[in-house]
C-alpha positions in Angstrom: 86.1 -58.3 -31.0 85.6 -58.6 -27.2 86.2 -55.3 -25.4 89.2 -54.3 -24.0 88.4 -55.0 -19.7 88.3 -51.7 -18.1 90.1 -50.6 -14.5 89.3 -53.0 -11.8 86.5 -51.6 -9.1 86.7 -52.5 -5.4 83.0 -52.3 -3.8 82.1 -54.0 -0.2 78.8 -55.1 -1.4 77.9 -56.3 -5.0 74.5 -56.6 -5.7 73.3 -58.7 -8.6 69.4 -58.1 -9.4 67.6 -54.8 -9.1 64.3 -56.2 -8.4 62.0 -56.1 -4.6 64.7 -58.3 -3.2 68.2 -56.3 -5.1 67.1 -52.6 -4.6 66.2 -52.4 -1.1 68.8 -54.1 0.0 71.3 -52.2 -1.8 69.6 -49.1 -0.7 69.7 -50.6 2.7 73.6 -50.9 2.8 74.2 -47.5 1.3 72.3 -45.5 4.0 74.2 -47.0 6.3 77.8 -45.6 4.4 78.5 -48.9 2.6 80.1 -48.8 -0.9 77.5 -50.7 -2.9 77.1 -51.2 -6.7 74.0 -53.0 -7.8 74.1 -54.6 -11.3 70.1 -55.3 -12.9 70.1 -56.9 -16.3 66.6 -55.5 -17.4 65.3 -52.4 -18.6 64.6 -50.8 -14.8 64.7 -51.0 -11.3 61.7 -53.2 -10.2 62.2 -56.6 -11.2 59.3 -58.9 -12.3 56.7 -57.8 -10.0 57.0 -54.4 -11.5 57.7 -55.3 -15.3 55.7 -58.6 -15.8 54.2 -59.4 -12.7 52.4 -58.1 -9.9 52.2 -54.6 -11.2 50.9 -55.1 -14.5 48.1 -57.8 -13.9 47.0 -55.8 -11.3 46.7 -53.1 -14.0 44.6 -54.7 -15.7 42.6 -56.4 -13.0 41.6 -53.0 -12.6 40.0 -52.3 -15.7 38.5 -55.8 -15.6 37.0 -55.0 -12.4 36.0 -51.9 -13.3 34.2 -52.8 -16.8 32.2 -55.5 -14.6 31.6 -53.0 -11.7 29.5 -51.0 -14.9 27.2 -53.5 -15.8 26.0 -53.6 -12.0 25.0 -50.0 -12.4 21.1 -50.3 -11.9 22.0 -52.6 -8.8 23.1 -49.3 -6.9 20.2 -47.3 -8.3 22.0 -45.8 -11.3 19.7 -46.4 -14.7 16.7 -48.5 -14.5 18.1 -51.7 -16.1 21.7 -53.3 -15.9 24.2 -51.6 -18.5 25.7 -52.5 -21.7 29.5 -53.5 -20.4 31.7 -51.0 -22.3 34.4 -51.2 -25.4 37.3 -52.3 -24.5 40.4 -50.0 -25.8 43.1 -52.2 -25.1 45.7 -49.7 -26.6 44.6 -47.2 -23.5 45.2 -49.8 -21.2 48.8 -50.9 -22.4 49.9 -46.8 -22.6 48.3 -46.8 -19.0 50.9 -49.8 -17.7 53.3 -48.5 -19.8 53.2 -44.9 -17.6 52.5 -46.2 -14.2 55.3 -48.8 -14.7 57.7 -46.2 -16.1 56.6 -43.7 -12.7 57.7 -46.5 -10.5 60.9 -47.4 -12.5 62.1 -43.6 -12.7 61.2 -43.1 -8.9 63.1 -46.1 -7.3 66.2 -45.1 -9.7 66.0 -41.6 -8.4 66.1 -42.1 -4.9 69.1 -44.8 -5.6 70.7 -42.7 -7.4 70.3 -39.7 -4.1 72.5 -42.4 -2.3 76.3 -41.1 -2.6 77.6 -44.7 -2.0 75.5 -46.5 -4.5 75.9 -47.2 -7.8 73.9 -48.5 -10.3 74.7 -50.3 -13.4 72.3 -51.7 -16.2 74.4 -54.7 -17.3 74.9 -58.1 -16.9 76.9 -59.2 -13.7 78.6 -62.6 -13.7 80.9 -64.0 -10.6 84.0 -64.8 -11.5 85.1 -66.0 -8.2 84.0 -66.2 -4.9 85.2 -62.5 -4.3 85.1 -61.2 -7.8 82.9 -60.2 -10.8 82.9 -59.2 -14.3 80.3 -56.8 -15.6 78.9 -56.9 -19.3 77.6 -54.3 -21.2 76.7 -54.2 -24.9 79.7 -52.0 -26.7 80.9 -51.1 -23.8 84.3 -52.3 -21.9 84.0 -55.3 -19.2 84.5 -54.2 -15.6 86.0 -56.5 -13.3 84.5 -56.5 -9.5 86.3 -57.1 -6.7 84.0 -57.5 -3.6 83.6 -58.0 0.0 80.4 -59.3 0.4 78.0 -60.3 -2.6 73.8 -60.4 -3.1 72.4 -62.6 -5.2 68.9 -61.5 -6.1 68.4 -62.2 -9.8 64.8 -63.3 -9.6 63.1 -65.9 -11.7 61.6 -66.7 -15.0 58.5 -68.5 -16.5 58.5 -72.6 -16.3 58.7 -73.6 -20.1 56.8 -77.2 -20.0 58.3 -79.5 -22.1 54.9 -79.7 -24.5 55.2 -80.0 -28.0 53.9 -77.2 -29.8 55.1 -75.0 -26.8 57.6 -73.4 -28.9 54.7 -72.4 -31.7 54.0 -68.5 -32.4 51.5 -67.2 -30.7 51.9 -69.5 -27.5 52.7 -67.0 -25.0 54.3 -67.2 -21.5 53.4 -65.2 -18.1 55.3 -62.6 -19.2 54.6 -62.3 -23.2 50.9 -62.2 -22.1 51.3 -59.1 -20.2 52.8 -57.6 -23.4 50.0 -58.5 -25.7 49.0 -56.2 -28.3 44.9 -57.3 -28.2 42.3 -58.9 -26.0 42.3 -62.2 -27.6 38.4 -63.5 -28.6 39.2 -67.1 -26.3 42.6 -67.8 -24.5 43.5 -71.2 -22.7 46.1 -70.9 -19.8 47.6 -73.8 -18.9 48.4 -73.5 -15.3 45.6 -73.1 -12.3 48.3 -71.4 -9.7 47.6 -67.8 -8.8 49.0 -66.7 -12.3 46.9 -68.8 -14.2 43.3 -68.1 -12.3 44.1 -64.3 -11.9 44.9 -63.9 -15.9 42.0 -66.2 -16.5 39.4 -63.4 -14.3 40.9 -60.5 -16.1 40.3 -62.0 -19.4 36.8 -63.2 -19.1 36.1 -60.0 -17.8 37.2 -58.3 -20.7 35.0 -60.5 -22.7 37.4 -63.8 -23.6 36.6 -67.0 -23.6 38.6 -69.0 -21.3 39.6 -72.1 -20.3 41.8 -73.1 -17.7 43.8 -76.6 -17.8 45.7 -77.7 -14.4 47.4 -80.9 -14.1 46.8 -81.2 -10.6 43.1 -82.4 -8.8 42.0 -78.9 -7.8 43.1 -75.3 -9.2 45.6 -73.2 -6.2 46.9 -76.3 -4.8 48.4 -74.7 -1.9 45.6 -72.8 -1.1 42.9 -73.7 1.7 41.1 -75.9 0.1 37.4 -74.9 1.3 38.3 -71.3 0.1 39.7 -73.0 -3.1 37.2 -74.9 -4.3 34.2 -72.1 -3.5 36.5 -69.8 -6.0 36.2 -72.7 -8.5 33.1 -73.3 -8.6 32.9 -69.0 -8.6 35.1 -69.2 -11.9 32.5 -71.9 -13.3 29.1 -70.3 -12.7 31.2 -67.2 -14.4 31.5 -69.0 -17.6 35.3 -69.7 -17.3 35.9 -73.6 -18.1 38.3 -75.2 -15.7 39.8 -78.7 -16.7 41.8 -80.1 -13.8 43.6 -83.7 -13.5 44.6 -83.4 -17.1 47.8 -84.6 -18.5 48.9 -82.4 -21.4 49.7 -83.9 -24.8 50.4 -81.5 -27.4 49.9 -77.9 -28.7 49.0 -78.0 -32.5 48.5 -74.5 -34.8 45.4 -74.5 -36.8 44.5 -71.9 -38.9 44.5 -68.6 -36.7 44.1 -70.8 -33.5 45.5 -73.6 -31.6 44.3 -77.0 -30.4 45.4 -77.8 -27.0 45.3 -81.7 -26.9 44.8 -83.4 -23.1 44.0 -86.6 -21.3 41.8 -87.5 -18.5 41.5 -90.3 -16.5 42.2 -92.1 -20.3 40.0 -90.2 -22.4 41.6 -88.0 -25.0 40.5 -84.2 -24.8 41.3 -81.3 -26.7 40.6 -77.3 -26.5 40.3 -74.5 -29.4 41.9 -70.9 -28.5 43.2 -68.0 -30.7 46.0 -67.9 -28.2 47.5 -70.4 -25.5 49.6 -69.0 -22.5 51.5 -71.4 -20.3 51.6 -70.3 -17.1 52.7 -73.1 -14.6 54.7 -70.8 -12.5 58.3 -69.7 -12.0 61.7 -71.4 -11.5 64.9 -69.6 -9.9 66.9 -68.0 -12.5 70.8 -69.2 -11.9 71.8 -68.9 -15.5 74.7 -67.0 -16.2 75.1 -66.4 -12.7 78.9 -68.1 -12.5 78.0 -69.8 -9.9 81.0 -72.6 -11.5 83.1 -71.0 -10.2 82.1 -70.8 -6.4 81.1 -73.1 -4.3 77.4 -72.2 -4.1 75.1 -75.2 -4.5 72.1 -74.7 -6.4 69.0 -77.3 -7.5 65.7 -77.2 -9.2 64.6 -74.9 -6.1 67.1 -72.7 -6.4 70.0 -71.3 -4.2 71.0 -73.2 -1.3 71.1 -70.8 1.5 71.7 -71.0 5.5 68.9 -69.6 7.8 70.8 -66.4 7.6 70.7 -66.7 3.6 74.0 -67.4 3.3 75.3 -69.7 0.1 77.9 -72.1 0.8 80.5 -69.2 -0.2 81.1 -67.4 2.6 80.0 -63.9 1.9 77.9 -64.5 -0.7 74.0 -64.1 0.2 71.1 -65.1 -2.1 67.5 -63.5 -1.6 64.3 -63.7 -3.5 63.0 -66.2 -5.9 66.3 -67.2 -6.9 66.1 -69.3 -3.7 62.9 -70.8 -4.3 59.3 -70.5 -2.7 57.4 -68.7 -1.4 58.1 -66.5 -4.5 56.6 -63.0 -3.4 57.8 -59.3 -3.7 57.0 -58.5 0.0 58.9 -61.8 1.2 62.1 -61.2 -1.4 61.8 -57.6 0.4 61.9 -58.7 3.8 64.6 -61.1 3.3 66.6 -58.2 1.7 66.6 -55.7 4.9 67.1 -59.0 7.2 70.2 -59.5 4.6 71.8 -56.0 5.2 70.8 -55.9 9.2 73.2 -59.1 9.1 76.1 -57.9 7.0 76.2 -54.9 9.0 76.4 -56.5 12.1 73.0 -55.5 13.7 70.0 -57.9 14.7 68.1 -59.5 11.9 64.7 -61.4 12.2 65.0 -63.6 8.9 61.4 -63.9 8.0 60.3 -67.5 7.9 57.5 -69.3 5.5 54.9 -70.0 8.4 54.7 -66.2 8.7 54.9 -64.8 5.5 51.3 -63.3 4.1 50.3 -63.2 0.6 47.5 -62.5 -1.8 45.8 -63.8 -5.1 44.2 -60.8 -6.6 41.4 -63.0 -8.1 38.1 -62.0 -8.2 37.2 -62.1 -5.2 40.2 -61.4 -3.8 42.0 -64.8 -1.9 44.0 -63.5 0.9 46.0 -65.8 3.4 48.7 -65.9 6.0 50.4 -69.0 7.7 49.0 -72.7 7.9 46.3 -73.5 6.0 44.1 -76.5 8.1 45.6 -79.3 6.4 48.9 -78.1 6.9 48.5 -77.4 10.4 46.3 -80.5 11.0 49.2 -82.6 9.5 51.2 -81.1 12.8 49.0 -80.9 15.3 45.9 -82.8 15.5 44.6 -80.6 17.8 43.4 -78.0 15.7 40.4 -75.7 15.2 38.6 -73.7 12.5 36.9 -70.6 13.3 34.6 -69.7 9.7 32.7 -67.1 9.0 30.4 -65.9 6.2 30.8 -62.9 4.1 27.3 -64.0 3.1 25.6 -62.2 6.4 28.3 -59.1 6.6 27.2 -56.1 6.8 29.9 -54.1 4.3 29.7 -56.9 2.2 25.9 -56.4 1.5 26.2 -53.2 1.1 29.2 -53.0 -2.0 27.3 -56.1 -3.2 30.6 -58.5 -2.9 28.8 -61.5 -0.6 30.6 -64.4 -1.5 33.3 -65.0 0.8 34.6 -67.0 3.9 37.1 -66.3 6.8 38.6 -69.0 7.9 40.6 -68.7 11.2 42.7 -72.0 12.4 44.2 -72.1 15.9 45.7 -74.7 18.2 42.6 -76.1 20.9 45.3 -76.0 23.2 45.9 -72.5 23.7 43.8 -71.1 21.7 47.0 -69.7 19.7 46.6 -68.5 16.2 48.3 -70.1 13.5 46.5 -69.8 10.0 44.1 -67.0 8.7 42.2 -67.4 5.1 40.0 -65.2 3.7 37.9 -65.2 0.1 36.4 -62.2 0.2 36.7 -59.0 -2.2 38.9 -56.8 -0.1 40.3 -59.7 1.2 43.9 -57.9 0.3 43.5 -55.0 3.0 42.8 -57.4 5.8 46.0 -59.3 5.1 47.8 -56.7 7.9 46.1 -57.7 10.6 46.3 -61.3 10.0 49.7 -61.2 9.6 50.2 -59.5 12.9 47.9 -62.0 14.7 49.9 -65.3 13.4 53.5 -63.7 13.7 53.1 -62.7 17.0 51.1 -65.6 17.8 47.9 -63.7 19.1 45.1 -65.8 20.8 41.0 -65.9 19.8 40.7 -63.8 23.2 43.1 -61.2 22.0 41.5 -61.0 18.7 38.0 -60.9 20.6 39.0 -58.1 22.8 39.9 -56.1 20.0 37.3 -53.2 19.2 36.9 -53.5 15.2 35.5 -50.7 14.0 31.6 -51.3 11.8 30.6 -51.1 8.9 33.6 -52.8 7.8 35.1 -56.3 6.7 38.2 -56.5 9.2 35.1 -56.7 12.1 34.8 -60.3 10.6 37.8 -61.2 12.9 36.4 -60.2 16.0 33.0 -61.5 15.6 34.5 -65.3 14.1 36.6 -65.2 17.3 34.3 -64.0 20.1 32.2 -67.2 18.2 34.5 -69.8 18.9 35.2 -68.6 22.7 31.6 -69.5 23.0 31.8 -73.0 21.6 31.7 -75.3 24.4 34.9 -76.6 25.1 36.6 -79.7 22.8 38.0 -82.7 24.4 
């Protein structure tokens, strides 16, 4: 029996999606007075990056990182020979995500709920209309929306590849893999995009056997491809066996195992793991949205928005994955206070993808903001690479972590900025400056003139760009 609809709600903001994008948006809106009732289907304010995404892996990475970090012992002068690499109890490591996850969770919903004019609903929220919504609730009465404005920030979910055998138990996606109750003796991951290669690290670090199968040429596709392809050949030496330029077949069960069967340039292939994770990725999650009955567009990308993230429905506003790439907590987040800067009539600087900055927490870290060369090449052909070694850094020597590159790429012109890359572990913490020097369009001099403080790996910037000032000058 449906349930009786409950008393209709006016609101002047609905948002749909509790996640990096939903939250601070919402939370934006209501410290400014606005009557605002966010709507999040899942289990907790945080979305994907805090359930089954960035949060999590990063959790592990940890004790990955950490478990490797002991068998380097004798290295720092601690034992006399290198140290047997420690048990892992995967059980402790679950409870630990499990905690820190539900720490996050519980704070974000507190200081929502510390905002008198926001209200927050665990439900499903579907339009109706292009000023009206109905909220589901399991055994509860619906509750119809009215609204002046809406925010659509539902987020995404894993691609499902259309392999046969993908449906099989025990072939797991991004998100199942997080869950997983064991550290599995070998795992192959389909998919070399940052999920892929940083679940593939974390793995063989815990003592799996991986492999790695990406249907494109090279792993990280939109990645630099210098720093790409020294992380490859990295994940190799490491033991981790990367099969790119395959074209999947089929996923068969054997036993307590699977055979992953592939082709290569016309050769037939095939790979043995206890489990198989496919992780090709995301795609924007518009189901059960109602969009019908709207005029909102949508395609395989996602939303269709305006500059100012506005859906064909005037008044409706779509933010974060569910709009396509770049797909990244920090960007859904910065769209979401530009979004509620706009509806309340104040300046907003809409981000845009040639300034957004972003990390792949492999081992080492990849860290990048802006153009990569080829990208920026494919613009301008007057452009310039500024590199540097991690190889001859002084804080690099001395944690051990060597293997890295910066790569800075800047118009010959005016010796503007444009693109900053970086392999290095640590790569994550220098991401801030970067992203101020491309955003604001900073020269080599500027850079140069800045007084970077030793030992330390931001001083990389400074010395790569007081180098190219004294490259004689390119006609």
């Amino acid at each position: 029996m449906t349930p009786e609809a409950a008393a209709e709600t006016f609101v002047e903001t609905l948002v749909i999606g509790g996640g990096p994008g939903g939250t601070p948006a919402a939370m934006a809106l209501a410290q400014a007075g606005r009557r605002v009732l966010l709507v999040e289907a899942g289990q907790g304010l945080g979305g994907t990056c805090l359930f089954s995404g960035c949060i999590p892996s990063k959790i592990f990475r940890e004790t990955a990182f950490r478990r490797q970090e002991a068998a380097r012992a004798s290295e720092f002068g601690l034992g006399d020979a290198p140290s047997t690499l420690p048990e892992v109890n995967w059980s402790t490591v679950q409870s630990r995500r499990h905690r820190i996850l539900a720490q996050r969770a519980g704070g974000a919903l507190a200081k929502a709920n510390s905002l008198p004019t926001l209200e927050v609903v665990f439900g499903r929220a579907r339009l109706t209309g292009p000023r009206s919504a109905v909220i589901e609730r399991a055994g509860e009465p619906n509750r119809t929306i009215q609204f002046k404005t809406a925010i659509l920030a539902p987020g995404s979910v894993p691609k499902h590849l259309p392999i046969p055998g993908a449906d099989l138990p025990g072939v797991l996606d991004s998100e199942t893999l997080i869950s997983i109750g064991f550290v599995p003796d070998s795992l192959a991951l389909i998919g070399g995009g940052p999920i892929g290669i940083e679940m593939a690290q974390i793995f063989a670090q815990l003592g799996t056997k991986v492999s790695v199968l990406e249907a494109a040429p090279r792993i990280l596709g939109p990645v630099d491809a210098t720093l790409a392809d020294l992380l490859a050949q990295h994940l190799t030496d490491s033991g981790i066996a990367l099969e790119t330029g395959v074209t999947l077949a089929k996923i068969e069960g054997v036993e307590d195992a699977h055979q992953v069967h592939f082709t290569r340039d016309g050769e037939s292939h095939s790979i043995a793991a206890q489990v198989v994770a496919i992780v090709a990725g995301r795609h924007p999650n518009v189901a059960g949205l109602g969009l019908e009955t709207t005029v909102v567009r949508h395609g395989p990308h996602g939303i269709h928005v305006s500059d100012s993230l506005e859906t064909d429905e005037p008044g409706i506003f779509a933010i974060g994955d569910v709009v396509g790439h770049p797909m990244f907590a920090h960007w859904a987040n910065a769209q979401a206070h530009a979004v509620a800067r706009h509806i309340l009539g104040q300046p907003a600087a809409f981000p845009h993808p040639e300034h957004n900055s972003a990390v792949i927490f492999s081992s080492p870290e990849i860290g990048m903001v802006g153009l990569t060369e080829e990208a920026a090449r494919a613009r301008n052909d007057k452009i310039s690479v500024a590199e540097y070694d991690y190889r001859i850094d002084a804080r690099a020597q001395i944690s051990g972590e060597t293997l890295g590159r910066l790569r800075i790429v800047y118009r010959e012109d005016d010796q503007r900025i444009v693109g900053v890359h970086v392999l290095a572990e640590g790569a994550a913490d220098l991401m801030g400056e970067a992203a101020l020097a491309v955003r604001n369009g900073l020269t080599l001099e500027q850079i140069a003139a800045s007084i970077h403080p030793h030992p330390t790996l931001t001083e990389a910037f400074g010395l790569t760009a007081l180098s190219a000032l004294a490259r004689p000058s390119q006609g």
